[in-house]
Each structure stands twice: as C-alpha cells, then as structure tokens.
N, C-alpha and C positions, 0 to 999 in steps of 0.2 A: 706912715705906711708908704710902702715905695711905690711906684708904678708897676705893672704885672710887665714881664718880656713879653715880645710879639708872639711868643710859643705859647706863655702860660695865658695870654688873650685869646690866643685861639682857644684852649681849652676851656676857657670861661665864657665865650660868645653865647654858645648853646642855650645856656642859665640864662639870655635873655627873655627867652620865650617863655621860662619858669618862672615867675618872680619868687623870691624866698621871706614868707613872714617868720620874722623873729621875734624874741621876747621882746626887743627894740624897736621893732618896724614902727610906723606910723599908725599911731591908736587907729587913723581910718580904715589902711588895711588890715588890722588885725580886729577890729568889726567888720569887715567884710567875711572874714575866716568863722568868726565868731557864728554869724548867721549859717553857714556852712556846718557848722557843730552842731549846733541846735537841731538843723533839719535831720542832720544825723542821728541825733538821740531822740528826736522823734521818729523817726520811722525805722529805728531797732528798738526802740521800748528799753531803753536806757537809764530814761530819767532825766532832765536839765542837772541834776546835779555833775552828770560828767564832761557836760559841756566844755569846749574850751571857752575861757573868757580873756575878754580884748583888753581890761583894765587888768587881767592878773593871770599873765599866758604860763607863770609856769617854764619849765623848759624847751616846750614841743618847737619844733621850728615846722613850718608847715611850707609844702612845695604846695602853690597857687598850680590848679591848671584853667588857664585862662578859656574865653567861648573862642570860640572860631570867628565869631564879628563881635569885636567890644561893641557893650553898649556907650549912647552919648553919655549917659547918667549912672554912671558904672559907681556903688560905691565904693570910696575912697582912690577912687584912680583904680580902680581894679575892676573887671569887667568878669567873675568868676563861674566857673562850670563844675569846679569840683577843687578838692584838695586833697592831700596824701601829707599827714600828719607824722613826724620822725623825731624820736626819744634819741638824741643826736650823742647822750654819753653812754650807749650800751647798744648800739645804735637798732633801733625796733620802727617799724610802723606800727603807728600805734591804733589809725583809725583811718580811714580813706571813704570820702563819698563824692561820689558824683549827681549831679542836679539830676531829674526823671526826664528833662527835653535832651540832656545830655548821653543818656545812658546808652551801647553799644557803641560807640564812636571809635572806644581802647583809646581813650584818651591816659589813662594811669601806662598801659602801654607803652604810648610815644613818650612818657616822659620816664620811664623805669629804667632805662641806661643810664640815663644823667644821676637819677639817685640812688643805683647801685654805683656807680664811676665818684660821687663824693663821700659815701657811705658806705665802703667795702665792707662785705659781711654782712651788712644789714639784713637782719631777720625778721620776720611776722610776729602780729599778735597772734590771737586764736580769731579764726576769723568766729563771725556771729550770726552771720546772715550765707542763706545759699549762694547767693553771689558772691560774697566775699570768700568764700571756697574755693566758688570758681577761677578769680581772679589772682589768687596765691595759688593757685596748681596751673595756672598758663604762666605764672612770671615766673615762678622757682621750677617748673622742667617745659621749658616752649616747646624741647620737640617732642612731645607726647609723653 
C-alpha cells in the first residue's frame, strides 16, 4: 500500500478523532463496541441475540465516537461514548447508541460529515426508538 498524498492526508486527518472498528480491528476494540451493542439491545428490547459480537463482527464497520476526556482504563485503548454502526456494502446505519452520561452532546452530529463524506448515500435503518427518529430527521434535513 502506498503512502496517501499530502491532499488524500489531509482528507483522512479528520478520521483521527473517529476511530473505525472493523471486522479486523483489534479483538479489544471491537469488545469495546461489543459492550456498546449490548447496552443497545438492552435499552431497545432487542434481545442479546442482535448484539454485535467482538469474536464474530460480521460485516458492520462501526465509527467509535470517542468521550471528550479518555479514560486512563479506557477498554482496549478506546475510551467510548457511543458508536454508529454502517453495513458498508449497501451502505445503511444499521444501529447507533450513544452512553446516557453522553446523551445531548450531537455527538453522532460532529461526526455525520465524515460518514456521509466516506459513505455517500448512506441511508438509515428504521429507526426504533423516539430518539432515534429524532436523530435521522436532524441529519437527513438539518434545515428544518
């Protein structure tokens, strides 16, 4: 793989602040995501069966969005606040939660350029929950 130009560097900087778990990432990071799923299928009444799992991700690549102060004891080197899960060959969110100390922030917000900018077209699931309504009618028409 080649080195990125100093242009396609610039375009990729931003994804710092995003980290991207893949079906490849590091088993730690993708138990960090994993516990992010869970809480998700627990507080929509889901079921653990839809969970993502860190031994068998599946295709989902998952944008991390990180806290605003990592923790020291962040698992896996990941210090997380929430995630926005993306079905990358048809390209969908599939599932997005953010932590309850986290919630109002628009933290899915600050990072919804960068994953409309790598996933053009990207579209919704249905959401499930009233916030998640809410949150797919502020990002699909921001001016009203």
């Amino acid at each position: 793989m080649t080195p990125p130009t100093p242009e396609e560097g610039a375009q990729l900087q931003p994804w710092a602040s995003y980290p991207i778990v893949g079906p490849t990432a590091p088993l730690a990071a993708r138990e960090a995501v994993e516990q992010l799923s869970r809480a998700f299928c627990d507080e929509t009444g889901l079921g653990q069966d839809h969970a993502y799992l860190a031994r068998c991700p599946g295709t989902e690549t998952i944008v991390a969005l990180p806290t605003p102060f990592p923790a020291a004891s962040a698992r896996g080197g990941l210090s997380l606040a929430g995630a926005v899960a993306v079905e990358p060959e048809t390209p969908h969110v599939s599932w997005v939660y953010v932590a309850p100390a986290y919630r109002g922030q628009r933290l899915v917000d600050r990072a919804w350029p960068l994953i409309v900018g790598r996933w053009p077209g990207i579209r919704w699931s249905s959401a499930i929950t009233p916030a998640g309504a809410r949150l797919i009618d502020r990002l699909t028409h921001p001016n009203g």
